[in-house]
C-alpha positions in Angstrom: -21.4 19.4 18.5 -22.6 22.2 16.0 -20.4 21.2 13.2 -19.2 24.0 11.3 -16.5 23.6 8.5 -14.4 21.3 7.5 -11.0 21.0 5.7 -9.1 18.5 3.8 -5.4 17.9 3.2 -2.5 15.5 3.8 -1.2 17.0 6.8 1.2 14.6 7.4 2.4 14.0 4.1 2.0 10.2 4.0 0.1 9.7 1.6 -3.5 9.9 3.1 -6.2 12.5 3.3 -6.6 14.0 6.8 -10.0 15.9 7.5 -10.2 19.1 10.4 -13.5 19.5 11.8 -14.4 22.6 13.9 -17.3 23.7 15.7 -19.4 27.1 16.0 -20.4 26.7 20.3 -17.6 24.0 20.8 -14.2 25.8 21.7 -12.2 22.3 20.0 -11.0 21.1 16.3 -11.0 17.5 15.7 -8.3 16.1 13.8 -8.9 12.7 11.9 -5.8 10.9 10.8 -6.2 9.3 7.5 -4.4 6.1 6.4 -5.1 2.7 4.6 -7.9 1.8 6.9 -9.5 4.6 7.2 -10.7 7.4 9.9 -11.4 6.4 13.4 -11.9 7.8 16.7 -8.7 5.8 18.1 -6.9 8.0 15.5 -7.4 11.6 16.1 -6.1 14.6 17.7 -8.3 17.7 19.4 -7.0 20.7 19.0 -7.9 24.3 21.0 -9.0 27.0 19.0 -11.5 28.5 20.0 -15.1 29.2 19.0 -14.9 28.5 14.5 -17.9 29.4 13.0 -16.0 30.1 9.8 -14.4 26.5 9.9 -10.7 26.7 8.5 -8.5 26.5 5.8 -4.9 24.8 4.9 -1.9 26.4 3.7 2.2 26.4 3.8 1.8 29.7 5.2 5.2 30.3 6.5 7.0 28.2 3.5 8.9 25.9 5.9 7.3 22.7 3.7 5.0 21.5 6.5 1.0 22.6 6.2 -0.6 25.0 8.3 -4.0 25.2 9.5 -5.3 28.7 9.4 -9.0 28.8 12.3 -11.6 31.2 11.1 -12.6 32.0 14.6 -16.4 33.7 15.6 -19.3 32.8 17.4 -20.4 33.9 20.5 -18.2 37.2 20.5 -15.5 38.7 18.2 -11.8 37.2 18.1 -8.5 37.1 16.3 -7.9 34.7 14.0 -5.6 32.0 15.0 -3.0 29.8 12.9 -1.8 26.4 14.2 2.0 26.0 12.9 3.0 22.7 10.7 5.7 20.9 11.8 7.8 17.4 11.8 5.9 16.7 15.0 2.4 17.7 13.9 0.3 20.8 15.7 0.3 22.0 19.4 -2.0 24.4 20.9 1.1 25.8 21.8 2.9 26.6 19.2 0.1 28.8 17.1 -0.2 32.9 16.7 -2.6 35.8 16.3 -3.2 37.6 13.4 -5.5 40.5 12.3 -8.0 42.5 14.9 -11.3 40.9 16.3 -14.0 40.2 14.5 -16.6 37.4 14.0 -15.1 35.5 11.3 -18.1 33.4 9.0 -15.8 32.0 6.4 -12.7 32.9 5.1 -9.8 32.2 1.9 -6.0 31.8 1.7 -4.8 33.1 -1.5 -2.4 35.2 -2.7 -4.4 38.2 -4.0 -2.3 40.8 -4.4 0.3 38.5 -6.6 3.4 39.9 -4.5 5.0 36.2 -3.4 3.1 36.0 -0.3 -0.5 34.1 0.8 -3.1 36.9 2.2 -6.1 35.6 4.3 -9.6 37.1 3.6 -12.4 36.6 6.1 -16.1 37.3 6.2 -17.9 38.3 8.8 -21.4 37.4 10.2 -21.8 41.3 11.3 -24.6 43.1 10.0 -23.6 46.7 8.8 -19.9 45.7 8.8 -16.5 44.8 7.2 -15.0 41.4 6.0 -11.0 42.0 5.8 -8.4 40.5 3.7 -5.0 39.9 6.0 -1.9 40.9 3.7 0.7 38.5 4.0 3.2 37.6 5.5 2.7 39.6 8.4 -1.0 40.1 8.5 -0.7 43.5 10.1 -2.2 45.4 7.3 -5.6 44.8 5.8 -8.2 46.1 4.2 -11.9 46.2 4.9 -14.6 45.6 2.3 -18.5 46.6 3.1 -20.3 43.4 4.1 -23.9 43.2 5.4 -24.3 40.0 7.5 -22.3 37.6 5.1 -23.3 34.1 6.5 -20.3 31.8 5.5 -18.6 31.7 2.1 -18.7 28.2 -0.1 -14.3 28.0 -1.1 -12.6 25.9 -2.9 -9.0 25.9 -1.2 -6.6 26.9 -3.9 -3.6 24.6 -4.7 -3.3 20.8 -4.7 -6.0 18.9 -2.2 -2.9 17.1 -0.9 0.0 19.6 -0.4 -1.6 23.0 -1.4 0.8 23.3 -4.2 -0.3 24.7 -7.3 -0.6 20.9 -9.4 -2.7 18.7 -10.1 -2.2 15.3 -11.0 -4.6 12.9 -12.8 -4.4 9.1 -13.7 -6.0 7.6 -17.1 -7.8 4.3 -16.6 -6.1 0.9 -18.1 -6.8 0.8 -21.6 -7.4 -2.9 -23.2 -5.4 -3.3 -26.3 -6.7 -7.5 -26.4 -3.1 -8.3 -27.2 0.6 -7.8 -26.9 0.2 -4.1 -28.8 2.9 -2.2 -30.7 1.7 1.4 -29.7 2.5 4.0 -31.9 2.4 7.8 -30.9 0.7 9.7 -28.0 -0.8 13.4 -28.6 -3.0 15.2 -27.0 -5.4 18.6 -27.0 -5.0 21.2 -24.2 -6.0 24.5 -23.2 -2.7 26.3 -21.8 -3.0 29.6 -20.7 0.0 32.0 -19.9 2.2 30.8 -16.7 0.9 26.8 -17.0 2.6 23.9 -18.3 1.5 20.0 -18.8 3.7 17.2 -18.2 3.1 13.4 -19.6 3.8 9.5 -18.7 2.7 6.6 -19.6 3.1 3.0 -18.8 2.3 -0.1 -19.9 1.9 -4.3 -18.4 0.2 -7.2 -19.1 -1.9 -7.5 -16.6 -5.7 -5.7 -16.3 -4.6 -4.0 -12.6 -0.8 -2.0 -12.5 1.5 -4.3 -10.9 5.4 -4.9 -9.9 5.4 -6.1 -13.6 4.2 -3.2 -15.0 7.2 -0.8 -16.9 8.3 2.2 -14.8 6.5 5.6 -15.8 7.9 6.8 -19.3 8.1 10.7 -20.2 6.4 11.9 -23.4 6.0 15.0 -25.7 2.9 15.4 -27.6 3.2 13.4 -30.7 5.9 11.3 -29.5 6.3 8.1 -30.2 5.8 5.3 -27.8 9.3 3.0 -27.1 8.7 -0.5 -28.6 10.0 -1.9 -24.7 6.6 -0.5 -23.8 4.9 -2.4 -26.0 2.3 -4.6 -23.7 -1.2 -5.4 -23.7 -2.5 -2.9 -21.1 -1.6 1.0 -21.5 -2.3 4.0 -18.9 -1.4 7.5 -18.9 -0.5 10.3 -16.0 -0.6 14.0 -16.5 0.3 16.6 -14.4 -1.2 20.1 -14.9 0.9 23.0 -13.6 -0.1 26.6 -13.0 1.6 29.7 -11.6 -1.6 32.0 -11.0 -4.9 30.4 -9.9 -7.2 32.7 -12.0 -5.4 31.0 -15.0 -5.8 27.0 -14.9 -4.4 24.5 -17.5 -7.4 21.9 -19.1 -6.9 18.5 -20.6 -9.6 17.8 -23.5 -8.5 14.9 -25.3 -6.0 12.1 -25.8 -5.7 10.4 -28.1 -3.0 7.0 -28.7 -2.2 4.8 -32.0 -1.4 1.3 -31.7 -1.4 -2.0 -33.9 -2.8 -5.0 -32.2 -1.4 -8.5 -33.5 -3.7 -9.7 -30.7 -0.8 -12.4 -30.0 -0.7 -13.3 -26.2 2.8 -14.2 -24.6 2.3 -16.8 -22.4 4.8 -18.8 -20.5 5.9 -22.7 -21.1 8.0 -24.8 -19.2 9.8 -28.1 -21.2 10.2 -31.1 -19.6 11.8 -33.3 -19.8 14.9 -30.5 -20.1 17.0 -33.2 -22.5 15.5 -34.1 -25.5 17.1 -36.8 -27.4 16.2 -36.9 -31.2 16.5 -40.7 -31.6 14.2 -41.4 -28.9 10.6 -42.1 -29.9 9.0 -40.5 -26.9 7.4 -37.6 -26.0 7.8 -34.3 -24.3 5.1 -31.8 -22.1 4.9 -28.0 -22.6 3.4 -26.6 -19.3 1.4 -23.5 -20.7 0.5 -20.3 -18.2 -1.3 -17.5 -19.7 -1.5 -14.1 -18.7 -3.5 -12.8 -16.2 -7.4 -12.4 -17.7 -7.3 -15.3 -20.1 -8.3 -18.8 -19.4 -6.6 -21.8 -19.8 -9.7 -24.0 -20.7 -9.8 -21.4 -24.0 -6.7 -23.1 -25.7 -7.8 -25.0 -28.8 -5.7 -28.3 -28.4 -5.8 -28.6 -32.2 -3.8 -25.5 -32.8 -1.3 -26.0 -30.4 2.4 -26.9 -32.2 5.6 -27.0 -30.9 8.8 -26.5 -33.3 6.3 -28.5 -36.2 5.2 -30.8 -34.1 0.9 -31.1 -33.5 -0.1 -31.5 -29.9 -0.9 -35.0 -29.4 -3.3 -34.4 -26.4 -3.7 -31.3 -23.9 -5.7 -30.6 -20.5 -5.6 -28.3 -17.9 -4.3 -28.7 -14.4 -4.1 -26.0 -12.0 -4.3 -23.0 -14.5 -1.9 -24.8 -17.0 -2.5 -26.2 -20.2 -0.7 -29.2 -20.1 0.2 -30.5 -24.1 2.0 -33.3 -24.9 4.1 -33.9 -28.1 6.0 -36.7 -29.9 9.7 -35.9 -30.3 9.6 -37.2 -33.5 7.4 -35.0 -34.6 9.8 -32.1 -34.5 11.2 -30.2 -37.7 14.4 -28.1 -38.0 15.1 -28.9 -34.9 19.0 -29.5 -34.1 21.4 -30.7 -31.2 22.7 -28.0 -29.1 23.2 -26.9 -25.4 20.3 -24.2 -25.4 17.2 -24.9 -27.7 14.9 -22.6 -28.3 11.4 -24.6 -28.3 8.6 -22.5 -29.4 4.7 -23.4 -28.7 2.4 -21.5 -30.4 -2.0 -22.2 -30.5 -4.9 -20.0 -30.8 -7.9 -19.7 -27.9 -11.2 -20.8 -29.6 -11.8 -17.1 -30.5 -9.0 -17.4 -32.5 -6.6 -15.3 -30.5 -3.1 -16.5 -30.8 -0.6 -17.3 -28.5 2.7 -18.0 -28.4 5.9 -18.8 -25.5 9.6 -20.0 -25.5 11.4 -22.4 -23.0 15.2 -23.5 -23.8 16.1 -27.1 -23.7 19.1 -29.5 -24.5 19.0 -30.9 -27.5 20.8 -34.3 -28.2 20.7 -36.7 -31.0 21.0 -37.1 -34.9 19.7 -33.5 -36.8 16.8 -33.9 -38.2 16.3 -33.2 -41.7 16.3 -29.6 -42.6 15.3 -27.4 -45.5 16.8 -24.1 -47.0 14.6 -21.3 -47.8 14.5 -18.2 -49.8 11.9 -15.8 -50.6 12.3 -13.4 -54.0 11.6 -10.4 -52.7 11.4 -10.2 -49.2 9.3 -9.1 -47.7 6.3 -10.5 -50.0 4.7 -8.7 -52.3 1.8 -9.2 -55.2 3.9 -12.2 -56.7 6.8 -13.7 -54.7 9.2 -16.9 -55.5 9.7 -19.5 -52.6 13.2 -21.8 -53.1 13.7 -24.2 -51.3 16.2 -26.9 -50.4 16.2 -30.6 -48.2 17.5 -33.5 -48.0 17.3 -36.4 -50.4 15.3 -38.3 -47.5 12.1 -36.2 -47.7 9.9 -37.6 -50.4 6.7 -35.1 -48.8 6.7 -32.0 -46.6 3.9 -29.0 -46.3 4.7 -25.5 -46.5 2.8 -23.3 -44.7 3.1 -19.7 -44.3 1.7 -17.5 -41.6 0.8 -13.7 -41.2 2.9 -11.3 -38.4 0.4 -12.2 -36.1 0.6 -15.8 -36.1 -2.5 -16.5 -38.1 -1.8 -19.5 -40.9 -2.9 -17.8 -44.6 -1.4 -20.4 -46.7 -0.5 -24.2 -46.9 1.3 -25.9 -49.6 0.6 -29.9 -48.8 3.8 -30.8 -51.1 4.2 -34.4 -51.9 6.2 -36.5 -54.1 8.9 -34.1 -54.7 11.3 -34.1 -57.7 15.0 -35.5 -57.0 15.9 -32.1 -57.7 18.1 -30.2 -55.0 15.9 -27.0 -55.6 12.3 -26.5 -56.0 10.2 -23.6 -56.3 6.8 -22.3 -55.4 5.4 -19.1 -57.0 
């Protein structure tokens, strides 16, 4: 059909790229709806504009919010250019207007050159030994004609945002992989920001590898700013938005840069049955295990797994669970209340830790507990450990671990004085 030009924008503002095709001995424009599955023939709208051997261009030219199409009309003669008007029920080959004088258009830009408010149209023309014209806006009664000598089309760029024409663009980070729950720190950034632009930020942050429903909402930030700790997740992505006022003078993005500490600790879900526990009994309890998206069950180290003291006495994995099992009188510190807090926590067998909460009701005797201090706290070089329990416990272990669940100490303490306090230093 003698292609010639084509132009690309959301003409319909829903969200999908729309793509106008026009022809240089074919008197129609074919319009291609985009949306989620795609272009297609059964989707499309032909439009009458004449002979376009300078193809088209988009643009708000009449500031009513909906998107113009502006025809570069030539071949076979000279013509007046032609603009399609925008509006909440799409284009009509009757509601368009004539602009300019004739001539046999090659190519053509919207802009506004002249910086007064207003978008001007320049054309080129195929003419040898003639003019191409810039249109001044709004009217387009006025131009003015430079020399041209058979200028056979022009390679543009339309100005403005690909979607809407506006003068933004937008750009989305990847998903950056922390390998853990992440405390991130602060967010800065290195920019090139000439006179009349601006740079707006956002991140977000989830557990999962792909953004999801349980993702956080997008967070405004200033350069250096610090991160909220409720953002604090194993994924992170940013969105910018770059802003400019005059076209000649664009806004550039060169690095970004984001501080974090990893404890590398996963949050996974557990689920306690039975929801009773009773203390006196000597049975045993499940902890149904779930682990984020990205990490497999069959990983869990069944040796590492504990729950409130007690050792896993078994574990498997049924339908993307780890399934561990535990005998209640295992527990320590645990006492009788209406809503428990039951802790599992385990390592995968690359040593990446994991830990979950479910709340139970605990009945029963208490267990016996022990009181301790630590001189100072936090640790430091040398640090005193007191410690209280009752007269029943001839043995315990004391084991201390690191913020991000990694054991770095165990005190195996056995025959204990009859003292009330003893210490560790």
């Amino acid at each position: 059909m003698g292609n010639h030009g084509i132009s690309v924008a959301d003409l319909n503002s829903n969200g999908f790229l729309d793509l106008i095709f026009t022809h240089w001995y074919d008197v129609r424009s074919y319009v291609y709806w985009g949306d989620s599955t795609g272009y297609s023939a059964s989707n499309m709208q032909i439009l009458n504009p004449g002979y376009c051997y300078g193809g088209s261009a988009v643009a708000d030219i009449n500031t009513d919010s909906y998107l113009d199409i502006i025809y570069h009309r030539g071949g076979y003669g000279f013509h007046e250019q032609e603009i399609y008007w925008g509006s909440e029920t799409g284009f009509s080959d009757n509601d368009t207007s004539w602009y300019g004088i004739s001539i046999e258009a090659s190519g053509g830009l919207v802009a506004d050159l002249n910086f007064d408010g207003d978008l001007d149209v320049f054309c080129n023309t195929i003419t040898p030994g003639s003019f191409s014209y810039i249109f001044w806006g709004p009217s387009f009664s006025t131009n003015t004609p430079l020399p041209v000598n058979y200028d056979h089309h022009g390679m543009f760029r339309e100005i403005g945002n690909v979607y809407n024409r506006e003068y933004y663009e937008d750009y989305i980070s990847s998903v950056f992989d922390a390998a853990g729950i992440t405390d991130w720190g602060t967010i800065e950034w290195d920019a090139s920001l000439p006179c009349g632009t601006s740079m707006l930020f956002w991140v977000r942050s989830g557990d999962s590898p792909t953004p999801d429903t349980s993702w956080s909402d997008w967070y405004s930030v200033g350069n250096g700013d610090s991160i909220p700790d409720n953002l604090n997740a194993r994924y992170l992505q940013y969105k910018t938005q770059l802003a400019f006022t005059n076209p000649c003078y664009l806004p550039s993005l060169d690095e970004v840069r984001v501080t974090y500490t990893s404890s590398r600790m996963i949050s996974a879900s557990v689920d306690i049955k039975p929801e009773v526990i009773n203390l006196n009994s000597h049975g045993k309890f499940t902890a149904f295990l779930t682990l984020p998206a990205g990490y497999n069950p069959h990983e869990i180290d069944v040796e590492t797994v504990e729950c409130e003291g007690a050792i896993a006495l078994s574990g498997h994995v049924a339908a993307q669970r780890f399934i561990a099992k535990f005998a209640v009188q295992d527990l320590v510190g645990v006492s009788p209340g209406p809503a428990v807090e039951f802790m599992v926590t385990g390592q995968l067998f690359d040593g990446t830790p994991f830990s979950g909460c479910d709340t139970v009701r605990v009945i029963g005797h208490d267990v016996t507990t022990a009181e301790l201090n630590c001189t100072p706290n936090p640790f430091r070089d040398r640090t005193e450990i007191t410690f209280s329990m009752g007269q029943s416990i001839k043995s315990m272990e004391l084991k201390i671990y690191d913020t991000s669940g990694r054991l770095i100490r165990l005190f195996p303490i056995n025959q204990l004085t009859n003292l009330p306090v003893n210490q560790i230093i």
